[in-house]
Structure formats: C-alpha cells, structure tokens
C-alpha positions as CSV (number, residue, x, y, z in Angstrom):
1,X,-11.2,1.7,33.9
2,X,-12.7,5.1,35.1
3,X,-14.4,7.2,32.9
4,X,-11.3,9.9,32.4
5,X,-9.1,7.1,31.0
6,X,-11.8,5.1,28.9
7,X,-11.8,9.0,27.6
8,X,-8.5,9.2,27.0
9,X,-8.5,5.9,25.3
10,X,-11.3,6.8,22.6
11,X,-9.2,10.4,22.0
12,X,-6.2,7.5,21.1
13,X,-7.7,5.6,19.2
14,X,-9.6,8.6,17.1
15,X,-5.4,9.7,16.3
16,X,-4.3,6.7,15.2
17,X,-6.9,4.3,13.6
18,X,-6.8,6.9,10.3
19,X,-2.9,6.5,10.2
20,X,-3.4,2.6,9.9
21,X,-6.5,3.1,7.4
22,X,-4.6,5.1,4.9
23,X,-3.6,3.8,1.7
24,X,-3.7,5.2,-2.0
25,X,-5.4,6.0,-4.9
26,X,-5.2,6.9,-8.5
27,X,-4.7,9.9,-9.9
28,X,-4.8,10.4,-13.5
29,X,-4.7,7.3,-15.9
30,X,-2.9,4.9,-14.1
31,X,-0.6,6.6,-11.8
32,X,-0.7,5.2,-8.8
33,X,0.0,8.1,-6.0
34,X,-0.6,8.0,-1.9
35,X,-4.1,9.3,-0.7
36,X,-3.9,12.6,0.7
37,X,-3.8,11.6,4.4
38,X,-0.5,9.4,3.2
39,X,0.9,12.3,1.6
40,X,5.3,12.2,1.5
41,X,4.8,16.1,2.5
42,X,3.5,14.8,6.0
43,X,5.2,14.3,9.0
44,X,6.0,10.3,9.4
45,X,3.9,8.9,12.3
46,X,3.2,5.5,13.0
47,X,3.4,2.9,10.6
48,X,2.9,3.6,7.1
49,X,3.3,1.8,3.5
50,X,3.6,4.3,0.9
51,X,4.0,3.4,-3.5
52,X,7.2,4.1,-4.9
53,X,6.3,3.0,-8.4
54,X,4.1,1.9,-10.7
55,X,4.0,6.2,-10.7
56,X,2.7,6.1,-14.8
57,X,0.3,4.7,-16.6
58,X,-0.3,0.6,-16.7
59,X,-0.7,-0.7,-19.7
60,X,-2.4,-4.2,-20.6
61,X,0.4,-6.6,-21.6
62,X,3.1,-4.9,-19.8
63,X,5.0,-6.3,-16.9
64,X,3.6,-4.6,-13.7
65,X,6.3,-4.0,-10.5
66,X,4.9,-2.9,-7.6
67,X,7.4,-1.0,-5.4
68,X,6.2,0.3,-2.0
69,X,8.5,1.5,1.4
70,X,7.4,0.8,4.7
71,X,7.8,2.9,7.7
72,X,7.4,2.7,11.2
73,X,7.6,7.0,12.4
74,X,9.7,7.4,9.4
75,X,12.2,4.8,9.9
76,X,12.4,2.0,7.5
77,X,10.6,-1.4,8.2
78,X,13.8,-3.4,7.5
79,X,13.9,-7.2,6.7
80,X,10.3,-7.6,7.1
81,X,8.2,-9.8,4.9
82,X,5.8,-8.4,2.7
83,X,2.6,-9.9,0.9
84,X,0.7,-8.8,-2.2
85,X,-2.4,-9.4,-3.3
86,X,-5.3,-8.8,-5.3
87,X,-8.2,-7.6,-3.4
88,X,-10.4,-6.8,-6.7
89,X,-10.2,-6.1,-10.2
90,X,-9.0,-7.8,-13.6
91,X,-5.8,-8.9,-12.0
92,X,-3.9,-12.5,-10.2
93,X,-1.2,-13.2,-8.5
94,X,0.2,-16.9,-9.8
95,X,-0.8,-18.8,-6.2
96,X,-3.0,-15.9,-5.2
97,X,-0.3,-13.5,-3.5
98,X,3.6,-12.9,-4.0
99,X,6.0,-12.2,-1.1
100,X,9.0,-10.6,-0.9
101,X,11.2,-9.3,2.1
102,X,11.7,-5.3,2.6
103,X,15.4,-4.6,1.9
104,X,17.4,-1.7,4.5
105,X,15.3,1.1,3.5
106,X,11.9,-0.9,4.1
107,X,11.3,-1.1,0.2
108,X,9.9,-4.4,-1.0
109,X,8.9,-5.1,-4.6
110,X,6.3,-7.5,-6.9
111,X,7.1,-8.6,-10.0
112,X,4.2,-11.2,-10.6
113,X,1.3,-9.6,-11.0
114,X,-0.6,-10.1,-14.1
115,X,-3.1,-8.1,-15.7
116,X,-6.2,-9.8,-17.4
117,X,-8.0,-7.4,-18.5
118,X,-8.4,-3.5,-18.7
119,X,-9.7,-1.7,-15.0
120,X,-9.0,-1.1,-11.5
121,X,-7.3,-3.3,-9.3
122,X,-6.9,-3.0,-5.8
123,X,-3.6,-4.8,-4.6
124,X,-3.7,-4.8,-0.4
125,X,-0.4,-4.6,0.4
126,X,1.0,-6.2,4.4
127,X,4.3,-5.6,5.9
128,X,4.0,-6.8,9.9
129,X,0.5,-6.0,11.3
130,X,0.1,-2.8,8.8
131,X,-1.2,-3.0,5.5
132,X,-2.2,-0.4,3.1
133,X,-4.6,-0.9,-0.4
134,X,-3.7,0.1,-3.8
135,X,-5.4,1.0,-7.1
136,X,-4.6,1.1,-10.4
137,X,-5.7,1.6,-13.6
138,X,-5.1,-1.0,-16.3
139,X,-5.0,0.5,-19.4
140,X,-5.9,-1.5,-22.8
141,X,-2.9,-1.4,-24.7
C-alpha cells in the first residue's frame, strides 16, 4: 500500500467509524431520544439504528417496549434479525437477550424487558453487523 492510499484509507475510516459509534441517550426523565450525531434532521448515511419509542418517561412496574428502525443510507433494514440486551443497569432480559426480526420498514420491537429496580439501563441494540446502545431512565413508580 503506498503511503497516498494508506492516507486515503485513515481519511475513510475517520468518516465512517463515528456513523457506526452513534447511539442514544436520555434526555429529560426517561425519554429516550437519538444522540445528536444520530439526529432524524440528518442526512441518512450508512447504517444506522435509531429509537422510535419508549419516547416518555419509564416507570418501575410498567411494561417496557423498545421500538427502534434500522437503516442502511436511509433505506429500511428489512427482515433482519435483531437482538436486545442489557449491557448495564437494574434491568434483564428472561434468557439474557430477546430477538425479534425487523418488519418492511426495518422496525423491530422488545417486549421482555423487565425493570428491577429504579436507574439507567443501557440496552445494546444489533441488527446485522451494526448495533447502537440505549439508555433509559427507570423511574420508581
């Protein structure tokens, strides 16, 4: 590799390592949002897994659904599987993760996660070879 394109290859790789690192975080009491770099203003490029819902406040002893869409350039990651689960916080999966298959639009949904306590927890979310971490706030009820 000559020194032009090894070059060229770092200038890459600075572009799109942050597009595969971005994921979301929460703003206010348990709303779940995209991070900034994530944003739905942006222009879709490369892969991307952005939250639908939980978009209010979690509280302890509700039923949590995690929705997210995932997006390859802005079109829809259909039919793909995707895997939840708890990286930290006062949170399981029963068996440790949950899995569910995207639908037409790339959307894929969670219905098992269980809150054990009031917190953060971090759900890493993987659709393919992208995946994206998630925070919320658990809320005592």
């Amino acid at each position: 590799m000559t020194r032009a394109a090894g070059a060229g290859a770092v200038a890459l790789l600075a572009v799109l390592l942050p597009a595969f690192l971005s994921g979301c975080t929460v703003d206010g009491a348990g709303a779940a949002k995209p991070s900034a770099s994530s944003s739905t203003d942006a222009a879709p490029h490369g892969p991307a897994i952005r939250v639908v819902s939980p978009e209010g406040a979690v509280h302890l002893g509700d039923e949590v659904r995690v929705v997210i869409r995932a997006t390859d350039d802005g079109a829809p990651l259909a039919t793909r599987d995707a895997t939840f689960e708890v990286v930290s916080g006062p949170a399981t999966y029963p068996g440790g993760f949950e899995t569910s298959a995207t639908d037409s639009d790339g959307v894929a949904s969670s219905l098992g996660l269980h809150p054990d306590g009031p917190g953060r927890v971090t759900i890493r979310v993987a659709v393919g070879t992208i995946s994206s971490d998630l925070t919320i706030e658990v809320a005592a009820s």
